[in-house]
N, C-alpha and C positions, 0 to 999 in steps of 0.2 A: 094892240099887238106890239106896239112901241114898248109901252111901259114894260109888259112880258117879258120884254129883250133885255132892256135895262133892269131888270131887277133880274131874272135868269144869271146875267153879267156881274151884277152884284157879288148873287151868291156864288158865283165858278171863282171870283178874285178874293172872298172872305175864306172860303175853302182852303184855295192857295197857301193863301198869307198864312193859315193856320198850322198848315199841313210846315211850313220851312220853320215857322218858330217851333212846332214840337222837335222838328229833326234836328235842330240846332241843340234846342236842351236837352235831347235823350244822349246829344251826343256829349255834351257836358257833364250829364249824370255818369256816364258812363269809363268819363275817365275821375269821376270824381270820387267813385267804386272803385278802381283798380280794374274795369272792365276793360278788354281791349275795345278802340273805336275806331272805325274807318273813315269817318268824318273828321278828322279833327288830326292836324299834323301828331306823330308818334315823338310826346315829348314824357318826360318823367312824369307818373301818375302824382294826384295829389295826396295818395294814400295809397297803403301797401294792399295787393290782392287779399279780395274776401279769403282765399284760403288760407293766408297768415293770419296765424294765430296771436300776434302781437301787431294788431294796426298801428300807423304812425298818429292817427286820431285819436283818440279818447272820446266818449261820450261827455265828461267833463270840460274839454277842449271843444265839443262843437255847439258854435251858438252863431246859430244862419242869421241873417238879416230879411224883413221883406222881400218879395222877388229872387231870393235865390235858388238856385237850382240845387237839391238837398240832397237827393236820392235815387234809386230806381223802384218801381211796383212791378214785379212780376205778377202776372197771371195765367200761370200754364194752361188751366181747362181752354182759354180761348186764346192762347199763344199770343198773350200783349207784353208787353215789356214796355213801360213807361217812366218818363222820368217825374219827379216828382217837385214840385213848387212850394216855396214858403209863402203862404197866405193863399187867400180866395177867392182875394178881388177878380174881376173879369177878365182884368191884366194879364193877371197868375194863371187863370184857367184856360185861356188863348194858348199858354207854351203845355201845359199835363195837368197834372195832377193837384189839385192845392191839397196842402198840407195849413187845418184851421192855428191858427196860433196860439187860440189859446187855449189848445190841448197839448197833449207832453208827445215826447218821440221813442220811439221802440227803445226798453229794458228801462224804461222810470215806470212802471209797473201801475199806470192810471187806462185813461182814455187817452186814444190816438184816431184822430179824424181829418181822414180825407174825403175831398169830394170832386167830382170831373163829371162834366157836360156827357148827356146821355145821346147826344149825335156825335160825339167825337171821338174820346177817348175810350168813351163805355161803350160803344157803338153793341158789343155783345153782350153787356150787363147782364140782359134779362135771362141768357143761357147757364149761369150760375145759379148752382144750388147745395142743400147741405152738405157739407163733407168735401168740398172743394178747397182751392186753399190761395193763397197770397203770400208772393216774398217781397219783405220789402229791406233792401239793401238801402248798408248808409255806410259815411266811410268808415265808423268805427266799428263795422258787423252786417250780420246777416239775420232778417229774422222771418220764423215761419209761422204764419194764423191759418187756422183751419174755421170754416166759416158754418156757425152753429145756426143760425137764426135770422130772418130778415123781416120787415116790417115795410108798411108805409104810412105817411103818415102826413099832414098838409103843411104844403109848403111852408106855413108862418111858424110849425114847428118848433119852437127852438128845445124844449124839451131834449131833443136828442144830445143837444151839447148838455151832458153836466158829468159831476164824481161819478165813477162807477165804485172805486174800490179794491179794483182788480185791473191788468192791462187786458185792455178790447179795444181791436183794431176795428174802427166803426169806417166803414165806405159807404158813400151815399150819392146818387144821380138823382135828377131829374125822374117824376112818372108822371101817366107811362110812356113808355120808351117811346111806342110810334106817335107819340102826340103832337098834332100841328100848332107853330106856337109855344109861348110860355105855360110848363106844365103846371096845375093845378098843385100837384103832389110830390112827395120824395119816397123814391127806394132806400130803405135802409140796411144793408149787411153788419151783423155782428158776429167778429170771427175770434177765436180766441188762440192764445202760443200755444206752437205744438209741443207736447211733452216726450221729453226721450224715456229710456225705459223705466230711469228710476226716477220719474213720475217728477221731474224738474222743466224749466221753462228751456227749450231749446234755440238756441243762438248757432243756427247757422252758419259755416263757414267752409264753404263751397260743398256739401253735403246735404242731402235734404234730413 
């Protein structure tokens, strides 16, 4: 019954802990977007609102470091809005989202892969399906995946990281989602840019 309590205890303080580093970095992404944030004293954004059509960032001008705080991941079907992390260490994935390094970032027209803990941030993964979509804001833009295809596939994996050829935004958890313990497997979503009507890549800026 002891042990019970202590480990019970454990997991309510690993929760915690987890639960104030996201809130901190969403709040981070969120002025790092031009988002307003109530977290975080109201000082000059790091960049101009996604609805400016001329960010003070450039794609060319951003080059994050390990551990920093890059972005936001929208997921409307299941109303998450998350901030997003450079790398995937465990470090990375405690605060949201890792963003793998060594894939490219929205409008270098490759592979783009994130990946987030299937009790945390994915907590409703498994409710996505085709035709769903993802925004992932950054400070030099907006971009929107509509999500074609999912796979799984065993955790040693690494297949999923390679060239695609084309920009695909690849998300992947943990499977399956209720599993006790480290999961055998990976979920894999492959979403691709949504095209406006003349059939171009769409860049986002505050419009879906």
């Amino acid at each position: 019954m002891v042990l019970g309590v202590v480990l019970i205890s454990i997991a309510i303080f690993q929760y915690a802990e987890h639960q104030i580093q996201l809130k901190k970095a969403l709040a981070q992404a969120e002025v790092l977007v031009g988002e307003k944030s109530t977290d975080l004293p109201q000082t000059k954004p790091l960049t101009t609102p996604a609805s400016d059509p001329d960010p003070s960032v450039t794609r060319q001008q951003f080059h994050p470091a390990d551990n920093d705080v890059i972005g936001l991941l929208e997921i409307p079907k299941i109303k998450a809005e998350l901030p997003i992390i450079e790398g995937t260490d465990e470090e990375m994935l405690e605060k949201g989202v890792g963003h793998y390094s060594g894939t490219v970032f929205p409008s270098d027209g490759e592979q783009i892969l994130l990946s987030g803990h299937r009790d945390t941030v994915f907590r409703k993964f498994g409710e996505l399906g085709i035709g769903d979509r993802f925004i992932v804001k950054m400070p030099y833009g907006s971009f929107e995946y509509e999500i074609a295809s999912t796979k799984i596939v065993d955790k040693n994996d690494t297949s999923v990281i390679r060239p695609m050829g084309e920009e695909v935004l690849v998300v992947s958890t943990c499977y399956p989602f209720r599993y006790v313990g480290a999961a055998p497997d990976r979920y894999v979503v492959y979403a691709y840019p949504v095209s406006n009507d003349k059939g171009t890549l769409s860049k986002t800026n505050g419009s879906a």
